[in-house]
C-alpha positions as CSV (number, residue, x, y, z in Angstrom):
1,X,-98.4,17.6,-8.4
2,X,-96.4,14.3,-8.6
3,X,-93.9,16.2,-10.8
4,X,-93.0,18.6,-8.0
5,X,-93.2,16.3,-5.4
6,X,-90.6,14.2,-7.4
7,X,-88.1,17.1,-8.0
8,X,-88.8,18.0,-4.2
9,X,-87.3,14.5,-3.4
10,X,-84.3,14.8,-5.9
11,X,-83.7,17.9,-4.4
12,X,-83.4,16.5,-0.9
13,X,-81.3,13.4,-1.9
14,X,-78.6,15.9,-3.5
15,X,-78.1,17.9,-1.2
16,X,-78.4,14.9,1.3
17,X,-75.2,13.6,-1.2
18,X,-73.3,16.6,-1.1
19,X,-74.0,17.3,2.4
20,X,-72.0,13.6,3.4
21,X,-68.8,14.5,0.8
22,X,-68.2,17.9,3.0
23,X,-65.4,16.7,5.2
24,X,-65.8,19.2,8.3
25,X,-63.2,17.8,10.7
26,X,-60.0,20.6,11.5
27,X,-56.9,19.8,9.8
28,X,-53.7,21.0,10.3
29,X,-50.8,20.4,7.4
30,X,-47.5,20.2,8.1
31,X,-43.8,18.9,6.7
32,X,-41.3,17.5,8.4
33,X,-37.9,16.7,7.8
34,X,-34.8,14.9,8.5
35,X,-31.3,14.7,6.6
36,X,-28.0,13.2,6.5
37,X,-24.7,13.2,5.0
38,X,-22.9,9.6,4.2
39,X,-19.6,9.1,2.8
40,X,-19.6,6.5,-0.2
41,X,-18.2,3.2,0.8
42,X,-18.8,1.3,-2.0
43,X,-16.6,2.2,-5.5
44,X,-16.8,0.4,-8.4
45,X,-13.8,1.5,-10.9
46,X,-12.5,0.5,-14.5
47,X,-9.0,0.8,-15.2
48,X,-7.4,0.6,-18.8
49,X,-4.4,-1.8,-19.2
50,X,-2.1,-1.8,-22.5
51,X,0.9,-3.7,-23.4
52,X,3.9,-1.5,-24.2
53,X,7.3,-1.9,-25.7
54,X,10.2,-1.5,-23.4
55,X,12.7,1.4,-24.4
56,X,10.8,1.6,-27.9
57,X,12.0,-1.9,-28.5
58,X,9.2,-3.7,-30.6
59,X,11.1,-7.5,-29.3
60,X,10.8,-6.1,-25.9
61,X,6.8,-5.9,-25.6
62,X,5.4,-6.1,-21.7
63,X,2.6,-9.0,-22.6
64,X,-0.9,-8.2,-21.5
65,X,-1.5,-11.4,-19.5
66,X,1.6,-10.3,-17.8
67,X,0.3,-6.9,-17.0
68,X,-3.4,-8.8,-16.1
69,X,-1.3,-11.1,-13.7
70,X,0.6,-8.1,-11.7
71,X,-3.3,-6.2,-11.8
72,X,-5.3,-9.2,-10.0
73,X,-1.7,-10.0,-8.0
74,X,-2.3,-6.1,-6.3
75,X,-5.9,-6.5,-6.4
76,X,-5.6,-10.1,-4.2
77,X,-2.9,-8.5,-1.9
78,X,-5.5,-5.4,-1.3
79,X,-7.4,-8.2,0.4
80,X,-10.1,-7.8,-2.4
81,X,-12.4,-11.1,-3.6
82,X,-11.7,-12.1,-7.1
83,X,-15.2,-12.3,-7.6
84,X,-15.0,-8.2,-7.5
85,X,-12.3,-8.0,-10.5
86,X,-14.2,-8.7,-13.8
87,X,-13.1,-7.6,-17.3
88,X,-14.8,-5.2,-18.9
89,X,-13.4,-5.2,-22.8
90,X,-10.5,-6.4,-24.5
91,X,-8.5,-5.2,-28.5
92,X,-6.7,-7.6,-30.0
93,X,-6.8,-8.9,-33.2
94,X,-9.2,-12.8,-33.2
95,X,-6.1,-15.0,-34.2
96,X,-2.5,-15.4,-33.8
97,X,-1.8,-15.1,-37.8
98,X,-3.1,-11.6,-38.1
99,X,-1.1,-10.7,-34.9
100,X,2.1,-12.0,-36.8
101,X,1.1,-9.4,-39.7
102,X,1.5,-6.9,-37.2
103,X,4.2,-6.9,-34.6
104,X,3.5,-3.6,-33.1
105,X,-0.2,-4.1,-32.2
106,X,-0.5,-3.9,-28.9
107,X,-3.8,-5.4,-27.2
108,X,-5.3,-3.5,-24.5
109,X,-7.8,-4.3,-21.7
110,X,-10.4,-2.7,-19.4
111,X,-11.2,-4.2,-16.1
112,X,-13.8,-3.2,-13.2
113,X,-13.1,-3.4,-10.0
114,X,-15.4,-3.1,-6.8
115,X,-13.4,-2.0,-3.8
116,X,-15.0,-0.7,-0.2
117,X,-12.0,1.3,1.0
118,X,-10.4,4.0,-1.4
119,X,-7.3,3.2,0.6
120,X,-7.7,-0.5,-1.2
121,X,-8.0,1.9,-4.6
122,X,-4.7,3.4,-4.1
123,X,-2.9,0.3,-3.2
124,X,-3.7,-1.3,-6.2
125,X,-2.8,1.9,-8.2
126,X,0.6,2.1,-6.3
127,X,1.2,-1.6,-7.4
128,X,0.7,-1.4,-11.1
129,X,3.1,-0.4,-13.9
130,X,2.3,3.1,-14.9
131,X,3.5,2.7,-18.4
132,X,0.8,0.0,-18.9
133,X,-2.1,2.3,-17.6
134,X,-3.9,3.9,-20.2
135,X,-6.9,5.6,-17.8
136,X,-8.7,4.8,-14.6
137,X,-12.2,5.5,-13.8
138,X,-14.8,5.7,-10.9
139,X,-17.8,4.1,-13.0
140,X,-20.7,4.6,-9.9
141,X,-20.3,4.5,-6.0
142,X,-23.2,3.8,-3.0
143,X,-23.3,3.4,0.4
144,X,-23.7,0.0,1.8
145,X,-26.5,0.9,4.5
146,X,-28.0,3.1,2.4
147,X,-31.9,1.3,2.7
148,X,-31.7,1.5,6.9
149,X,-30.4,5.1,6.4
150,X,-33.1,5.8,4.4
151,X,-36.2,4.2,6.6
152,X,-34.5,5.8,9.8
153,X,-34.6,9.4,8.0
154,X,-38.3,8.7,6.8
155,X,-39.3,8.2,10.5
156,X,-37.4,11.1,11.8
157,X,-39.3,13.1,9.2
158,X,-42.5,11.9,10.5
159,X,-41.6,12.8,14.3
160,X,-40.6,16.2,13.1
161,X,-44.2,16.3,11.4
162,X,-46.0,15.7,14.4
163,X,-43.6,17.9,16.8
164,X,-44.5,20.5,14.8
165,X,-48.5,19.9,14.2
166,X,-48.1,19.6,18.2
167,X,-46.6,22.8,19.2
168,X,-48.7,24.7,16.4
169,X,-52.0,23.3,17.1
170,X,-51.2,23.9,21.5
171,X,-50.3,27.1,20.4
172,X,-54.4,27.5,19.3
173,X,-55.2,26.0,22.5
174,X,-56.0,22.9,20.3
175,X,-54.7,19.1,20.7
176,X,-53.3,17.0,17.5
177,X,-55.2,13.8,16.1
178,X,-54.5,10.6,14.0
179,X,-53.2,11.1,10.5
180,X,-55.4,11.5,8.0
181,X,-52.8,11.9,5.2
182,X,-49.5,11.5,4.6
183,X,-47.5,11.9,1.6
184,X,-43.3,11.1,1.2
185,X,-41.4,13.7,-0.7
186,X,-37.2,12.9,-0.9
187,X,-34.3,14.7,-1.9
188,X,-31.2,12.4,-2.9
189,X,-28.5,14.1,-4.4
190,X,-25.2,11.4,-5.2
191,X,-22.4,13.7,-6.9
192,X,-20.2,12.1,-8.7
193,X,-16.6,11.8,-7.8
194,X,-13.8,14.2,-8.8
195,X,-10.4,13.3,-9.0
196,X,-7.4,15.3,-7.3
197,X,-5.1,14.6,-10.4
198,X,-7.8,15.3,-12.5
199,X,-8.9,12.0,-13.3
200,X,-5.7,11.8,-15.5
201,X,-3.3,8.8,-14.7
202,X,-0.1,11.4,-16.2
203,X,-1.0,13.0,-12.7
204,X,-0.7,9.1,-11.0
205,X,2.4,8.5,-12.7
206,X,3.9,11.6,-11.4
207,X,2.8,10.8,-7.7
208,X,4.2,7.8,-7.8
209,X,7.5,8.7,-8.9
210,X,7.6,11.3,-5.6
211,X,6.1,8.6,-3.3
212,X,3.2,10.1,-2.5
213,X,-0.1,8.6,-4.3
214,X,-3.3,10.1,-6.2
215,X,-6.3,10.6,-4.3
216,X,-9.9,10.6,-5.3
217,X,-12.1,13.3,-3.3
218,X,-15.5,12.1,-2.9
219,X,-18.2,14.4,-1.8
220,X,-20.8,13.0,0.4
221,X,-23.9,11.5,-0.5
222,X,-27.1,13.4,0.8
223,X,-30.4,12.2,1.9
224,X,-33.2,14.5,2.4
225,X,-36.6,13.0,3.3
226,X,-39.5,15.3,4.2
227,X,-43.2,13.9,4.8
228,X,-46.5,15.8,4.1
229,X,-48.8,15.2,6.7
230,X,-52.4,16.1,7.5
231,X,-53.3,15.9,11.2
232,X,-56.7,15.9,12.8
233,X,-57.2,18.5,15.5
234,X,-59.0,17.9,18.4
């Protein structure tokens, strides 16, 4: 008799258990979301500078710190910090001797350069010596509010939520509740830049000699936040 009273008990206490994890409350799920489209204001870019020999003449050689002093001279006159200029690599043979063995080697040099206007990119450009230029680069780019932009979208996304949960559940002749779960899902797409001449400085040096300058077309950044959220009806 003990025995079944016992397994009566267990019995109750179970289901007793179970009965509590049964969340009944009404829920209604819904996403929201909220986008926006920034252009990149912040461009960080490497250019390649190499001494040359003027008119194929190997006494004539354009020096590197000469061609270093014109590139921070049209960085400076851009209006942008020194602290922003940085180099990146240098070639060139460890001491003078071995540089005597060899009177053609010519050192070359890669610099970075963070700029917040692409008109500050081309200015620079326009100021170099395009026989010295070996490449240019657009290493990475961001947006400098990009953190505010993102928290502002977030919060749209939730309004959106609840707009929606609203005219659904009033649609059932039902009122929306607190938030009983919510769950951040986001999209951000950064494309990387494309240049109009091809990301080829040939194409540079033939825009400079008609005056006109290369231009770099940058496709927006995109932010796309949606939020999950589970509403309580009421």
């Amino acid at each position: 008799m003990k025995k079944y009273v016992i397994i009566a008990l267990l019995s109750i206490f179970c289901y007793s258990a179970y009965s509590q994890t049964i969340d009944t409350r009404r829920k209604i799920e819904v996403n929201g979301s909220a986008e926006a489209e920034v252009t990149p204001d912040i461009i960080y870019f490497s250019v390649s500078l190499r001494e040359y020999f003027k008119d194929n003449n190997i006494k004539k050689k354009v020096e590197i710190d000469d061609l270093e002093k014109q590139l921070l001279a049209a960085v400076t006159n851009a209006g942008v910090p020194k602290e922003n200029f940085t180099v990146n690599n240098i070639s060139s043979y460890a001491s003078s001797l071995q540089k005597k063995k060899n009177p053609e080697f010519l050192i070359s040099k890669q610099y970075r350069i963070k700029v917040q206007d692409l008109n500050r990119f081309n200015q620079i450009m326009e100021a170099l010596d395009t026989k010295a230029v070996q490449y240019t680069n657009v290493d990475s780019y961001d947006y400098s509010k990009i953190e505010s932009l993102k928290k502002d979208l977030k919060i749209k996304a939730l309004q959106a939520a609840k707009d929606k949960a609203t005219y659904l559940a009033t649609a059932l002749n039902d009122g929306v509740g607190k938030a009983l779960e919510v769950q951040e899902i986001n999209n951000e797409y950064y494309p990387q830049a494309i240049y109009r001449a091809n990301a080829s400085f040939s194409k540079l040096a033939e825009a400079s000699a008609d005056n006109s300058s290369a231009e770099i077309d940058f496709k927006k950044i995109k932010l796309n936040y949606q939020m999950r959220v589970v509403f309580e009806l009421k």
